[in-house]
LUMMARTOR-939955 format. One record per residue (C-alpha): chain; residue number from 1; residue in three letters; y, z, x. Coordinates in nm, 2 decimals. Last residue first. Layout:
<recs>
 sedren zado gulum  north     up   east
      A  NUM   ALA      Y      Z      X
...
</recs>
This chain:
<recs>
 sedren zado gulum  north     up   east
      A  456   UNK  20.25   5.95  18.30
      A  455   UNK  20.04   5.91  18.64
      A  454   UNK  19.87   5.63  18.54
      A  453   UNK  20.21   5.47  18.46
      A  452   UNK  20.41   5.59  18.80
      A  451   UNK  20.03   5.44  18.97
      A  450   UNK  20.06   5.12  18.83
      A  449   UNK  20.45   5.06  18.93
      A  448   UNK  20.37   5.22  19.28
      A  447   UNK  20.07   4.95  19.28
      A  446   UNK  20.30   4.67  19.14
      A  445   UNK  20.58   4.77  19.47
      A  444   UNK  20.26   4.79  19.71
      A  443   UNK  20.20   4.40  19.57
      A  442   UNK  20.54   4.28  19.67
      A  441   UNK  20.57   4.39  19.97
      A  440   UNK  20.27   4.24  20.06
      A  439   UNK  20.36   3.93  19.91
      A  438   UNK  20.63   3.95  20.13
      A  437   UNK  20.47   4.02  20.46
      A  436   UNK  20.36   4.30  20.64
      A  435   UNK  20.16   4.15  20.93
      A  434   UNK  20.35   4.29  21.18
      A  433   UNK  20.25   4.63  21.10
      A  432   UNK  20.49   4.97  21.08
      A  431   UNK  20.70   4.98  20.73
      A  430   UNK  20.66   5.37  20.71
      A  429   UNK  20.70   5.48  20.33
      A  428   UNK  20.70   5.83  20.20
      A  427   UNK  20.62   5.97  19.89
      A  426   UNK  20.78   6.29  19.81
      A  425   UNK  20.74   6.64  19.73
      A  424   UNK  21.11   6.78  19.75
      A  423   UNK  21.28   7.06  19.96
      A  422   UNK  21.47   6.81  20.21
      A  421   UNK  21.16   6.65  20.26
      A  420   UNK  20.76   6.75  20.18
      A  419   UNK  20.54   6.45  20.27
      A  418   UNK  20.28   6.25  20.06
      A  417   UNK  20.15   5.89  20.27
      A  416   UNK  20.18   5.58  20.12
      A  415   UNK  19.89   5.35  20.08
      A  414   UNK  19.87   5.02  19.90
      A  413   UNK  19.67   4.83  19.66
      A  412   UNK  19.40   5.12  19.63
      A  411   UNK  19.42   5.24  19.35
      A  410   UNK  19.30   5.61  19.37
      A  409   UNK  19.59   5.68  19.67
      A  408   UNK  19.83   5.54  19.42
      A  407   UNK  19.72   5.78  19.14
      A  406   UNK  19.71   6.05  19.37
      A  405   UNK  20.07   6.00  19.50
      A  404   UNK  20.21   5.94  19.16
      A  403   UNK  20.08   6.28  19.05
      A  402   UNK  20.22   6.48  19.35
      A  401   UNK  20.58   6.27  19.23
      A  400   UNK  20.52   6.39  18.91
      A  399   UNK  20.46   6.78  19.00
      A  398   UNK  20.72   6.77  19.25
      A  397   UNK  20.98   6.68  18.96
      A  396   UNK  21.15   6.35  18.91
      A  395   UNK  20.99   6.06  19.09
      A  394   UNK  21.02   6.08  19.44
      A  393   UNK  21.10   5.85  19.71
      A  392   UNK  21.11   5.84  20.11
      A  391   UNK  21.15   5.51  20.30
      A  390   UNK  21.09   5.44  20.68
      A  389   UNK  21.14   5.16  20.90
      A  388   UNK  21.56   5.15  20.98
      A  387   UNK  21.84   5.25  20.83
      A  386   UNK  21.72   5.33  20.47
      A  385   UNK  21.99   5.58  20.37
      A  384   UNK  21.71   5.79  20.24
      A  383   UNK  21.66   6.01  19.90
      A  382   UNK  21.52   5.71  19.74
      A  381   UNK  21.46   5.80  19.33
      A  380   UNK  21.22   5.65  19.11
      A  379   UNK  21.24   5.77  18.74
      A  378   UNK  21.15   5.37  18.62
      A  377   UNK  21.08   5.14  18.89
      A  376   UNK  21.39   4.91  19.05
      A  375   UNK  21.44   5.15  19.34
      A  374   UNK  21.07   5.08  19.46
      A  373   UNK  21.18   4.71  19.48
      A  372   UNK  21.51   4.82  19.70
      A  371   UNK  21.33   4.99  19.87
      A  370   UNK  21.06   4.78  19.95
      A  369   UNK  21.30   4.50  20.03
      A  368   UNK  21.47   4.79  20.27
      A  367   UNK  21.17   4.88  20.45
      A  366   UNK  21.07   4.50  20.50
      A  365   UNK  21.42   4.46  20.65
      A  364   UNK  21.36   4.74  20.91
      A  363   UNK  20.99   4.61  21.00
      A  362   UNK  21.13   4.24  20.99
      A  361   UNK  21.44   4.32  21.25
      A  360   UNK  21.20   4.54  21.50
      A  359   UNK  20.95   4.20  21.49
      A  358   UNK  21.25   3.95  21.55
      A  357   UNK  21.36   4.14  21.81
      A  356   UNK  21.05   4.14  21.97
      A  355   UNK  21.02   3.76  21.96
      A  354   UNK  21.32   3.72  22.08
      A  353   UNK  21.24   3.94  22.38
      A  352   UNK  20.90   3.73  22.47
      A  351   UNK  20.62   3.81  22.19
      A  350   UNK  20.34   3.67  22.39
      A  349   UNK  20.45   3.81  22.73
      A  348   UNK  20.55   4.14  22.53
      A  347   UNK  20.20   4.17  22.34
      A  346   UNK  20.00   4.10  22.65
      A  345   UNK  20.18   4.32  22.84
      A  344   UNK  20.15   4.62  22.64
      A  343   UNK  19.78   4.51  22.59
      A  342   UNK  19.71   4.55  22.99
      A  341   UNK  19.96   4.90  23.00
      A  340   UNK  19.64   5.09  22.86
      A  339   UNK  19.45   5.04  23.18
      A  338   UNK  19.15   5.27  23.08
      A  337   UNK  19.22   5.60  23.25
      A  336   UNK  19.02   5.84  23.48
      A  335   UNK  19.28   6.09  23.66
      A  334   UNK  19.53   6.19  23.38
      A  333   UNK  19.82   6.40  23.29
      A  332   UNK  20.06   6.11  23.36
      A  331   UNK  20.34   5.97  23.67
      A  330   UNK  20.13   6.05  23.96
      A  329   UNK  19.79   5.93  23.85
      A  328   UNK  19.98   5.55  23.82
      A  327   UNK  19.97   5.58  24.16
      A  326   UNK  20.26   5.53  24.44
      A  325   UNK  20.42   5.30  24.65
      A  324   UNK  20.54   5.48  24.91
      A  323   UNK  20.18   5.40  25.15
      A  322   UNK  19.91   5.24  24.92
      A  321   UNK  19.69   5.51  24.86
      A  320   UNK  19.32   5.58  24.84
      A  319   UNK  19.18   5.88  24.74
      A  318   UNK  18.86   6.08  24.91
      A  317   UNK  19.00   6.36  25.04
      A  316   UNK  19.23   6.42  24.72
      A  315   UNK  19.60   6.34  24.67
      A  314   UNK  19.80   6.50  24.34
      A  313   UNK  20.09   6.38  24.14
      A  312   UNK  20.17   6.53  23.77
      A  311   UNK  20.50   6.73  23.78
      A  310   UNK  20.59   6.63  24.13
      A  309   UNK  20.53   6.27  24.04
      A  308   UNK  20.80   6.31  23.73
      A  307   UNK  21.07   6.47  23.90
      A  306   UNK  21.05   6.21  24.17
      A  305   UNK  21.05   5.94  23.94
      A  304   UNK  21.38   6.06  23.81
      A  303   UNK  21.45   5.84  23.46
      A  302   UNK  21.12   5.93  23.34
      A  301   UNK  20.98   5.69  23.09
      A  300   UNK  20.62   5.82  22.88
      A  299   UNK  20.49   5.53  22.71
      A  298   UNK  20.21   5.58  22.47
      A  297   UNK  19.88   5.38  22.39
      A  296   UNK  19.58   5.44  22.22
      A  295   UNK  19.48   5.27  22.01
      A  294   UNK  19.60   4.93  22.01
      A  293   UNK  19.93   4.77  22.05
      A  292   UNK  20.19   4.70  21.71
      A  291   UNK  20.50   4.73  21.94
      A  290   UNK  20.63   4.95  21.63
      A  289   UNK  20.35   5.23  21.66
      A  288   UNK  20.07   5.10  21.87
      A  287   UNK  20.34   5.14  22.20
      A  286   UNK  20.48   5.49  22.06
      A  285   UNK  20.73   5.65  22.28
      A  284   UNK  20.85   5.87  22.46
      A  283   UNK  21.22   5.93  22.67
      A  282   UNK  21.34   6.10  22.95
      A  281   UNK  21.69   6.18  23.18
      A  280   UNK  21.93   6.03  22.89
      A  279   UNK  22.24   5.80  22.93
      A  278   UNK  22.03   5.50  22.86
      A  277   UNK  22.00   5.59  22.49
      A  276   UNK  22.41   5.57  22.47
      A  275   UNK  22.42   5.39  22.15
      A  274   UNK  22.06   5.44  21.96
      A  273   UNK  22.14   5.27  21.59
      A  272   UNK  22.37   5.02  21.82
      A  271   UNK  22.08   4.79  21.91
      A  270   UNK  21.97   4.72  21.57
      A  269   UNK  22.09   4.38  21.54
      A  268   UNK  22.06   4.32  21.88
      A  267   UNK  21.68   4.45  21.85
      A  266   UNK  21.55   4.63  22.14
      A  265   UNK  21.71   4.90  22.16
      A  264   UNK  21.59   4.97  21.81
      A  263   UNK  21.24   5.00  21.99
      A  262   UNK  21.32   5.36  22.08
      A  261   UNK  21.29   5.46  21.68
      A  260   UNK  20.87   5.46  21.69
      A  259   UNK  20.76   5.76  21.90
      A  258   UNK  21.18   5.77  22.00
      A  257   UNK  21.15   6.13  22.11
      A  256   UNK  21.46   6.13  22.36
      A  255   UNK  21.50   6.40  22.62
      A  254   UNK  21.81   6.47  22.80
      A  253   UNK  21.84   6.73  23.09
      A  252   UNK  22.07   7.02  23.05
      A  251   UNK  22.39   7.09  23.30
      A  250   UNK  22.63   7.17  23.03
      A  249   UNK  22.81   6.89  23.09
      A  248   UNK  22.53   6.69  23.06
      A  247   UNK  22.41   6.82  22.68
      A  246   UNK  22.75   6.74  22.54
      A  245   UNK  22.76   6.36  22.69
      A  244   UNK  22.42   6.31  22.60
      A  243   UNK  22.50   6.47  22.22
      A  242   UNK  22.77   6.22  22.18
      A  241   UNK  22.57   5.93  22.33
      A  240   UNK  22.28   6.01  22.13
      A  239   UNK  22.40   6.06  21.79
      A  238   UNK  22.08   6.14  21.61
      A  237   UNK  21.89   5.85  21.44
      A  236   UNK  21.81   5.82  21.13
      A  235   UNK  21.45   5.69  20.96
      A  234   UNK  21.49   5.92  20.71
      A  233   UNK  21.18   6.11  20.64
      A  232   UNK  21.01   6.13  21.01
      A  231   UNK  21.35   6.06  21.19
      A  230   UNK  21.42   5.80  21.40
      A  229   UNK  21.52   5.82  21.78
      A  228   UNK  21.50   6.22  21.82
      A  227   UNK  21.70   6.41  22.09
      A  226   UNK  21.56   6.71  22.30
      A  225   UNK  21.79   6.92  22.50
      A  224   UNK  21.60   7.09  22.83
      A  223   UNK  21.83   7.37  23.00
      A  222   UNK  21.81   7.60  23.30
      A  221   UNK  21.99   7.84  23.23
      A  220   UNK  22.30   7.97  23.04
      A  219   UNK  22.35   8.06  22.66
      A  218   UNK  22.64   8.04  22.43
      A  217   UNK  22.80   7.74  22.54
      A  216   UNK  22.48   7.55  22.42
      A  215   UNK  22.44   7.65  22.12
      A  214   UNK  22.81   7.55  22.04
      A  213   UNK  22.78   7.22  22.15
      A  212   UNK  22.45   7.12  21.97
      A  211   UNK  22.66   7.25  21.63
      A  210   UNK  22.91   7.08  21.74
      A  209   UNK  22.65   6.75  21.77
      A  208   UNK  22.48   6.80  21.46
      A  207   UNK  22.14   6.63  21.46
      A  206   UNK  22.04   6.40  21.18
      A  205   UNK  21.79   6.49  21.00
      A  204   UNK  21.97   6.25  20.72
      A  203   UNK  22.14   6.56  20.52
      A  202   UNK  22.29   6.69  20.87
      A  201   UNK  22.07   6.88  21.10
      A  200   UNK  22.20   7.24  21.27
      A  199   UNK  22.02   7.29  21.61
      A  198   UNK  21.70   7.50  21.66
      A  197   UNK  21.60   7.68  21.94
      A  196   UNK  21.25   7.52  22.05
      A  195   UNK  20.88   7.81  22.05
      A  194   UNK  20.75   7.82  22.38
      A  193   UNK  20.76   7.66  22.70
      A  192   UNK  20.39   7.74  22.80
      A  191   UNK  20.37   7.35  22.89
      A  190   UNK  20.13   7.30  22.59
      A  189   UNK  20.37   7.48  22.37
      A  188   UNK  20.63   7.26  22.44
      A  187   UNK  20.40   6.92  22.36
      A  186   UNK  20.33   7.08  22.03
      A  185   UNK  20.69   7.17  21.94
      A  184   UNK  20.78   6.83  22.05
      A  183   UNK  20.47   6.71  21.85
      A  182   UNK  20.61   6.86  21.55
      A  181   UNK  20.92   6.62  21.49
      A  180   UNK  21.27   6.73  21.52
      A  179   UNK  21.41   6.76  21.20
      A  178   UNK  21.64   7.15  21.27
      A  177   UNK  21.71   6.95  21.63
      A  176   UNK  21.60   7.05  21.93
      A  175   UNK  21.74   7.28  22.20
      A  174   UNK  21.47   7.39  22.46
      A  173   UNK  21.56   7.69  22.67
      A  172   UNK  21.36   7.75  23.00
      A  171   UNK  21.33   8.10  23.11
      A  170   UNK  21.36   8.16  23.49
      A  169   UNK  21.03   8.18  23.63
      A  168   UNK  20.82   8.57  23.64
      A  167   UNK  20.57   8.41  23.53
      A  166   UNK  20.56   8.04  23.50
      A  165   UNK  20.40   7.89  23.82
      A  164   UNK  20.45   7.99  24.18
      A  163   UNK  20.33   7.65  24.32
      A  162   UNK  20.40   7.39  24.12
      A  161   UNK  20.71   7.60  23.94
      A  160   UNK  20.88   7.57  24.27
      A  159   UNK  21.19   7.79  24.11
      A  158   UNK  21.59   7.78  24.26
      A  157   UNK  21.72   7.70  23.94
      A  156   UNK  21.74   7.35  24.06
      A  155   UNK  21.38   7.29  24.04
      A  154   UNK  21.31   7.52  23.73
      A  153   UNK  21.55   7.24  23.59
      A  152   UNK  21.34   6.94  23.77
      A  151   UNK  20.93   7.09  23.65
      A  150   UNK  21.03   7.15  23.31
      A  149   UNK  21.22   6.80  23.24
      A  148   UNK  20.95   6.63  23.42
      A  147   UNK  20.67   6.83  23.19
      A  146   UNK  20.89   6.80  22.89
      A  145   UNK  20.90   6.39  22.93
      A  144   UNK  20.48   6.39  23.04
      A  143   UNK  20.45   6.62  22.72
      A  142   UNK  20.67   6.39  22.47
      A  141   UNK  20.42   6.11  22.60
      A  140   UNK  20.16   6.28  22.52
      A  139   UNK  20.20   6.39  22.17
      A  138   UNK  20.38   5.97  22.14
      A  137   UNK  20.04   5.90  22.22
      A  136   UNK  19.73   5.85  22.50
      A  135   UNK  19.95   5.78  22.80
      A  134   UNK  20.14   5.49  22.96
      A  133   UNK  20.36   5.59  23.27
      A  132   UNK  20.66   5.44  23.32
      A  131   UNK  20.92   5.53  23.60
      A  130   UNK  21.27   5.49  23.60
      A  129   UNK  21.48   5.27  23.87
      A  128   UNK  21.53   5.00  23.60
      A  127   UNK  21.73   5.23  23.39
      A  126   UNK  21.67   5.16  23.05
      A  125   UNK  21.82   4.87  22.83
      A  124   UNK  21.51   4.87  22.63
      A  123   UNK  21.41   4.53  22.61
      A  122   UNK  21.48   4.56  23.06
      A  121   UNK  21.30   4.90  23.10
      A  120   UNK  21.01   4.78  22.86
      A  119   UNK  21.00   4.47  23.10
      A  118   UNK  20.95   4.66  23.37
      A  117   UNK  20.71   4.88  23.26
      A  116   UNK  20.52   4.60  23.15
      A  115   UNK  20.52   4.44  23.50
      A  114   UNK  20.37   4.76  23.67
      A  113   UNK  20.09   4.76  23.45
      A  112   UNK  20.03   4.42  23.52
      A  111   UNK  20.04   4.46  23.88
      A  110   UNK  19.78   4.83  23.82
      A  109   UNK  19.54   4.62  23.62
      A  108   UNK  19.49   4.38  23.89
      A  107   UNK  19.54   4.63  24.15
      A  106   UNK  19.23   4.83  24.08
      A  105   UNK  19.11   5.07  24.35
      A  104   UNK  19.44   5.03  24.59
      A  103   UNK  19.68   5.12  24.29
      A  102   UNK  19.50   5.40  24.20
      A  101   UNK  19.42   5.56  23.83
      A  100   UNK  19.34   5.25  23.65
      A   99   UNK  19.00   5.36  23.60
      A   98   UNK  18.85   4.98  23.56
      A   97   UNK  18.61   4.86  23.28
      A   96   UNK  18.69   4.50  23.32
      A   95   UNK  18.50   4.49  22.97
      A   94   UNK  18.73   4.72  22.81
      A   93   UNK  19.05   4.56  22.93
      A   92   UNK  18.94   4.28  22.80
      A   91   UNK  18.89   4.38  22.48
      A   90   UNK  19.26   4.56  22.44
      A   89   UNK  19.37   4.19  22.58
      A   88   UNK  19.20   4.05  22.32
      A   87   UNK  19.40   4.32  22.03
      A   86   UNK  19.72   4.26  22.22
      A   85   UNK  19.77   3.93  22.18
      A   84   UNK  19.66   3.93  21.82
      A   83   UNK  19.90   4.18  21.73
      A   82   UNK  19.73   4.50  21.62
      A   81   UNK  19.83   4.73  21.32
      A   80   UNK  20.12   4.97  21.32
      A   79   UNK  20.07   5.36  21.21
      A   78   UNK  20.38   5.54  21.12
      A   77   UNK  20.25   5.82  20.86
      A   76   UNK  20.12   5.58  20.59
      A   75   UNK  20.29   5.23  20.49
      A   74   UNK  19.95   5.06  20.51
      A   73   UNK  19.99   4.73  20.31
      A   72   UNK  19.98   4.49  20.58
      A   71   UNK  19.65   4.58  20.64
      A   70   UNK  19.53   4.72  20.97
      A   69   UNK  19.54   5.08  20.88
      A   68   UNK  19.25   4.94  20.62
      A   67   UNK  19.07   5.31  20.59
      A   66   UNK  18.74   5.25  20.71
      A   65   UNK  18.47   5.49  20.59
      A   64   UNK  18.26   5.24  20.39
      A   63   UNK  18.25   4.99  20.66
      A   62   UNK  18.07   5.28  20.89
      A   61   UNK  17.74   5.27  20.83
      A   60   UNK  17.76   4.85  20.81
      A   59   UNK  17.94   4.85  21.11
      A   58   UNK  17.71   5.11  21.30
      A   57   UNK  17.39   4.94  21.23
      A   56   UNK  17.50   4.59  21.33
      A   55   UNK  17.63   4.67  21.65
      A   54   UNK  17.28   4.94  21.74
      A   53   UNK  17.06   4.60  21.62
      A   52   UNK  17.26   4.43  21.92
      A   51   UNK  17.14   4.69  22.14
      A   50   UNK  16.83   4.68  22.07
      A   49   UNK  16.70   5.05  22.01
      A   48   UNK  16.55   5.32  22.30
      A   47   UNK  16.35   5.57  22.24
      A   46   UNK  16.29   5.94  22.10
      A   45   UNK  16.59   5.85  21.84
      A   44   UNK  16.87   6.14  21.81
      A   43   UNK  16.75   6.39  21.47
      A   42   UNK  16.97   6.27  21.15
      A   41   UNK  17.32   6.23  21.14
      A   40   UNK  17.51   5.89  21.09
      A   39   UNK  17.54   5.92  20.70
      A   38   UNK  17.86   5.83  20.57
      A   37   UNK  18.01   6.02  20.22
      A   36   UNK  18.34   5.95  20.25
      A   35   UNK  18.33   5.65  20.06
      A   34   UNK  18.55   5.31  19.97
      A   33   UNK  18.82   5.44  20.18
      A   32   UNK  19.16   5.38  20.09
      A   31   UNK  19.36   5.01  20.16
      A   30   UNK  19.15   4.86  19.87
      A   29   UNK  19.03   4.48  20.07
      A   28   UNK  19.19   4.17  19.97
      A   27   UNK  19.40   4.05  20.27
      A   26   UNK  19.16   4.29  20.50
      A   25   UNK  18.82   4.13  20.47
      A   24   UNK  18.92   3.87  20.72
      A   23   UNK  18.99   4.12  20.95
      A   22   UNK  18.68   4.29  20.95
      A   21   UNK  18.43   4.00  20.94
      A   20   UNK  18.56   3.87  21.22
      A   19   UNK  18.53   4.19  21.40
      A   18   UNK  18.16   4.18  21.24
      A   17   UNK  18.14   3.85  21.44
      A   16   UNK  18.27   3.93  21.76
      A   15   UNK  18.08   4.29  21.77
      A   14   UNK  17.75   4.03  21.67
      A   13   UNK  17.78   3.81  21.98
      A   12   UNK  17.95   4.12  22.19
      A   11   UNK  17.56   4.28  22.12
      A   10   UNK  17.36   3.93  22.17
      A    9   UNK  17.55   3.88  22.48
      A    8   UNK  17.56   4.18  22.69
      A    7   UNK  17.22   4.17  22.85
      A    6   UNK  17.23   3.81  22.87
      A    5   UNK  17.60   3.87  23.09
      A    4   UNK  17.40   4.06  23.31
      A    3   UNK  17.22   3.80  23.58
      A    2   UNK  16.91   3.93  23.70
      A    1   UNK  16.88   3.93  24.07
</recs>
């Protein structure tokens, strides 16, 4: 028999060393891409290339399309980089190559699955009875959440959704704040929920509890409230405990979009930014957002396991079970999966819960030195109380501030994404990689200062 690992080594050989390659290049590296104009087309090859030749080809092609997301200088939309833990378990999970779907297929994957739940229940001061499920993205996660939520108010309304479906079903209101993000809107659309009732927002995106209140004392139903743990512009949190205590008496279920926000819970510092979080029935969340894991991983927790393995459980002929302990199938929108809970664990076990404190409590203070240095440039202006990761500026009119942004994005030092806030252009700063250190603080702050004088 012909043993494989020769076929595989000259091709990891050269993945290891352009990986090398990669991440040493990103301490000095423009954060933009160097070119957009990639050629990869062309008529598919009649026969077969080396392997290893097929490595070396696609890093070079593709080195000029990178954007360094890594870098410690990526501020744009809320993207972490990879902690080292996590990044080798993330390649070990590809070469184990196991569709962590059943528990009796692949429990390896599935114990330490199971053990990173758990300890996100525990860092997160989440019910320890609630299941986890790790999906694709915060977009997914927020789905999963809904789909619980959707499938337990029908429930008590008197409506198997599973087996009648959604016509003729009792219609499901969804109450979100005015700053919600749009993946709730996305995730309700996929479920056939339709279009959120919005609740007033205060200056910060923060919802207004009264105004929550008052919306829902003038309808009836079965009732889904959806929370947000850090807004998009502001960082802020809404008032969780208040508006889970409103949202209960009225019978609604809870959901929290905490894509990056959740992980306040687990900071002491930060803790009381998301006061009453436990008190919800879901919540989603971003793993390769503050966690800093690999694409692609989001957590979906479900408070009622039940709920959520009706919404997504099935049994087939040929499956496997271990009797009442359940699948990972059952608790997300997926049958083949890579075992995205392997880096989760990774990055916790090498973390520990100091250690993610202490990650949670740089991001936020790296937000505020940047700030703070941002503040200190001519016609700059922060329109956030800078609570937690994120930063939004302008300088003066839309026109300027549009300006600044393409001059910044030319330069390369640093990268902040443009956004439209509160009726402004802006720039805005998500503070998302480990890495992010000083210096780098220090050299986005010059770039911004380049790119306000370029921009005139």
């Amino acid at each position: 028999m012909t043993a494989r690992w020769p076929q595989f080594e000259p091709a990891l050989g050269r993945a290891t060393e352009h990986t090398r390659e990669w991440l040493e290049a990103l301490h000095d590296r423009p954060v933009h891409p160097k070119s957009r104009e990639l050629a990869f087309g062309g008529p598919l090859p009649d026969g077969p290339t080396d392997p290893a030749l097929v490595v070396d080809e696609l890093a070079a092609g593709i080195e000029p399309g990178l954007m360094s997301m890594p870098s410690g200088r990526f501020f744009g939309w809320v993207i972490g980089g990879s902690h080292p833990a996590a990044l080798a378990a993330d390649w070990l999970t590809a070469a184990w190559d196991q569709n962590s779907a059943m528990r009796y297929a692949t429990p390896g994957t599935v114990a330490v699955e199971d053990a990173a739940g758990a300890w996100l229940l525990d860092l997160l001061g989440l019910p320890t009875t609630a299941d986890v499920g790790f999906v694709t993205g915060a977009t997914m996660a927020n789905f999963t959440g809904l789909a619980a939520a959707r499938q337990q108010v029908l429930a008590d309304a008197g409506w198997d959704v599973n087996r009648d479906g959604l016509s003729g079903a009792p219609r499901v209101r969804v109450l979100v704040g005015e700053e919600r993000h749009g993946t709730l809107d996305l995730a309700l659309r996929y479920l056939g929920l339709g279009v959120p009732q919005a609740v007033a927002a205060d200056a910060q995106g923060r919802l207004v509890v009264d105004d929550l209140a008052r919306a829902l004392g003038d309808g009836s139903g079965p009732t889904i409230v959806c929370l947000q743990a850090g807004n998009l512009h502001s960082g802020a949190f809404d008032p969780i405990a208040d508006a889970v205590e409103v949202a209960h008496a009225h019978g609604a279920w809870v959901h929290v979009d905490g894509a990056f926000g959740l992980w306040a819970a687990a900071s002491p510092r930060l803790r009381d930014l998301v006061r009453g979080l436990e008190g919800a029935d879901s919540w989603a969340t971003d793993a390769h957002k503050t966690l800093n894991v690999p694409y692609d991983c989001g957590v979906a927790i479900v408070a009622r396991p039940e709920s959520l393995r009706r919404a997504f459980g099935m049994q087939a002929e040929y499956f496997a079970a271990f009797a009442d302990e359940g699948d990972p199938q059952e608790k997300v929108p997926e049958l083949s999966r890579r075992a995205r809970g392997v880096p989760v664990w990774a990055a916790l076990r090498s973390l520990g819960r100091s250690g993610v404190a202490d990650l949670v409590d740089r991001l936020a203070l790296r937000a505020r030195q940047i700030a703070d240095g941002l503040a200190g440039i001519e016609g700059a202006e922060i329109l956030n109380d800078v609570v937690f990761t994120q930063v939004s500026v302008a300088f003066g009119s839309d026109e300027r501030t549009r300006r600044v942004g393409e001059a910044l994005i030319a330069d390369g030092g640093t990268w902040m994404s443009g956004s439209h806030w509160q009726g402004r252009d802006i720039l805005r700063v998500s503070v998302s990689n480990w890495s992010t250190d000083e210096e780098d603080v220090a050299r986005s702050i010059e770039a911004v200062r380049r790119a306000v004088s370029a921009a005139g």
